[in-house]
Each structure stands twice: as structure tokens, then as C-alpha cells.
N, C-alpha and C positions, 0 to 999 in steps of 0.2 A: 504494500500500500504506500502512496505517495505521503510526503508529510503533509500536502495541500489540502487531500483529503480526510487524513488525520485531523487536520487543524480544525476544516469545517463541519467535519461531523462534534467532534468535541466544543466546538461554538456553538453548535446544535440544541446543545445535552443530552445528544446521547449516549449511550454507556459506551467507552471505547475499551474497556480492560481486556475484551478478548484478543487485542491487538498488543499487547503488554506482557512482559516478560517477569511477572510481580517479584519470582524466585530473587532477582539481580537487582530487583528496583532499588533505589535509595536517592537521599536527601543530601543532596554536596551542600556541604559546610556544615552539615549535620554530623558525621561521624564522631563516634565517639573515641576519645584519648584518654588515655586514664594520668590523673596525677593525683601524685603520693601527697600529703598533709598533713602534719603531726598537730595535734590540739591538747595542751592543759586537760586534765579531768573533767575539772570545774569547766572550762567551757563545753566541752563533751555531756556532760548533765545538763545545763543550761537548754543546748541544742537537743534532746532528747527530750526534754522538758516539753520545749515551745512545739518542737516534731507531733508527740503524741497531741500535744492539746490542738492543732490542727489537723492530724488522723492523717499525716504523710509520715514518709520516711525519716531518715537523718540526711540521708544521701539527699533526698527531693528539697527541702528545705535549706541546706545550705546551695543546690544549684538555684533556689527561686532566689536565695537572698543573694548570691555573686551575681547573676545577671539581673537584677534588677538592678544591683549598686553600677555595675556596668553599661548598662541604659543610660541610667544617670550622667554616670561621667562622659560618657560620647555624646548625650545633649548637650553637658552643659560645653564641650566642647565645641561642638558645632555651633554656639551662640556665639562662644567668644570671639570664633574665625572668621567671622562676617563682615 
């Protein structure tokens, strides 16, 4: 299939995933890297703490709170460079 056609059927909406290879799909920039972290006890409790009383992980919760702080700083970046 052409990608022209690809394109317009998917403008469509219609379903294109039989045209899709899902086994191999993925999300560039998404991959996952792992880095290593050592934390205090006490903030290791802390985050466990705030974790459960939100019903996510340890893991989920310190990635919401780096990228969101990361958000942050690349806006307020983007302000200053104006």
C-alpha cells in the first residue's frame, strides 16, 4: 500500500492497524533507559508515603515529579529566550 493511501484512509478514520506491524511498533523518544539513583531512607519513606496515598508506584511518582519539574524548567526556558 502506498503511504498516500495510508494517509487518506487514516484521515478517514478508519481503522488502519491491519496495515501495521504492532509486534515492532514503538514511540521514538519514548524508549526506555534505565538510570541508577541512590536516595536517603528518609526520602525513600517520604516517597513511599506520598506513592501509596496517591495508589501509584515509587517508580510512577518520582517519573510524574522529574518531568513535570522538567516541563517547568524548559518553559520557563523558553520564556527567557524570547
Amino acid at each position: 500500500m502506498k503511504a498516500s493511501d495510508f494517509d487518506r484512509k487514516f484521515n478517514e478514520g478508519k481503522d488502519v492497524t491491519e496495515f501495521l506491524d504492532l509486534e515492532k511498533a514503538c514511540r521514538p523518544g519514548l524508549e526506555a533507559r534505565r538510570a541508577n539513583v541512590d536516595f536517603p531512607a528518609w526520602m525513600v519513606q517520604l516517597l513511599d508515603r506520598e506513592a501509596r496515598r496517591l495508589g501509584v508506584t515509587r517508580q510512577a511518582l518520582i517519573k510524574l515529579w522529574l518531568a513535570d519539574k522538567l516541563d517547568q524548567s524548559s518553559r520557563r526556558d523558553a520564556l527567557t529566550q524570547r
